[in-house]
Phi, psi and omega in degrees: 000103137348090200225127176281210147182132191220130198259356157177156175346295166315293184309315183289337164277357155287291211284330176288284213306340179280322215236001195265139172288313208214109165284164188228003165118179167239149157221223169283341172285331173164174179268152186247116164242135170277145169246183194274337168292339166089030147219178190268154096345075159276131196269089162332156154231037147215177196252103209238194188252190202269310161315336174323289167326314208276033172268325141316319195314090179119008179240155202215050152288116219286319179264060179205122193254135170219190168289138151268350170179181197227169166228133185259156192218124166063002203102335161266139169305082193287358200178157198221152190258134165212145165318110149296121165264112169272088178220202198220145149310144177274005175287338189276315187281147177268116167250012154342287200286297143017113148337109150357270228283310142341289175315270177353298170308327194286283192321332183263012169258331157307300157336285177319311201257015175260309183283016194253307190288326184300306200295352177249021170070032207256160175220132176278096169250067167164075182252127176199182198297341187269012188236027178255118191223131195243098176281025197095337195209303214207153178260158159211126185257145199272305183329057187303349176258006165250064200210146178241116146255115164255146178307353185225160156327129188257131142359047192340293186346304192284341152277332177310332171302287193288351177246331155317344213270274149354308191263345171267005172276273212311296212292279232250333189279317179266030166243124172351288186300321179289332194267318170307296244276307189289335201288315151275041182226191182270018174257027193280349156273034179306331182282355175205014145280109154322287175343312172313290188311310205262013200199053177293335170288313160330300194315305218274345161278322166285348176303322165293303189315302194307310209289326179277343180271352170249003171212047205000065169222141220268139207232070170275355196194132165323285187327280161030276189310311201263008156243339175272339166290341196255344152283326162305000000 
């Protein structure tokens, strides 16, 4: 873990304000700036002791941004180092366009590494679209301070919910066509069949699989769907 020292506020908000390239937003925990180094800064706004941190120490999970280091102020943590993700809130993205089969790959390495995380006693509590980042390639979720670390292997099931869950409302609930499409198959509990949830690459085969047997036509991209549905 990476630790910084800084001799008071002032100085570490002079020092983001001289060198951060992008500010990246705020929420209640604090504000985020890119540096020039190519990470992130998030500058708290409460003050936590030094043990706070060292529950990030080891963990390397790809779709999980957690700290790689603090900046201390007084003795207290003021601030926190993270992996820059260049993505989109997923509430932001058209996954219209997007390959199946891109998406799928994305989804079972989400998958994979959610049960990477489950096996580490980490539990996702507060997941939702803005704090879910979609590059094109891979989901990441940013929020390193909305997580419960427990001392034992966490029930995996219940993040495969709340974060799968979450991320197939944004692909699949808000487009018209996928959602008539799915409501009427047999994949229609897809937001709440565990199986589903937890076996997205099934999902996203069966969709194709369903969508060619009733209109014999081939389904790369959610758009597809909504060209062959707005003739039918």
């Amino acid at each position: 873990m990476e630790l910084i020292e800084f001799e008071s506020k002032e100085k570490l908000c002079d020092y983001i304000k001289q060198k951060y390239v992008k500010a990246l937003g705020a929420g209640r925990e604090g504000a985020c700036y890119l540096m020039p180094e190519g990470y992130v800064i998030k500058k708290l706004n409460d003050e936590y002791y030094e043990s706070y941190i060292e529950k990030f120490d080891g963990i390397d999970i790809q779709s999980f941004v957690f700290a790689f280091g603090g900046i201390i102020v007084n003795e207290f943590v003021s601030a926190l180092m993270l992996r820059y993700i260049d993505g989109s809130e997923i509430v932001k993205v058209n996954f219209e366009k997007y390959e199946l089969e891109l998406l799928k790959n994305a989804l079972n390495i989400l998958s994979k590494d959610i049960k990477e995380l489950s096996a580490r006693g980490i539990k996702a509590i507060d997941v939702y679209g803005r704090n879910i980042l979609f590059d094109g390639k891979f989901f990441s979720l940013i929020d390193a301070q909305c997580y419960e670390f427990n001392s034992y292997p966490f029930l995996e099931g219940i993040n495969i919910v709340v974060i799968m869950k979450e991320i197939y409302k944004n692909i699949f609930s808000k487009n018209m066509f996928a959602t008539s499409f799915l409501l009427s198959s047999d994949l229609k509990d897809y937001l709440y069949d565990y199986y589903l949830l937890s076996h997205p690459g099934e999902l996203i085969d069966g969709i194709k699989d369903e969508f060619y047997r009733k209109y014999r036509e081939e389904l790369n991209t959610l758009d597809d769907m909504k060209r062959v549905l707005r003739v039918k």
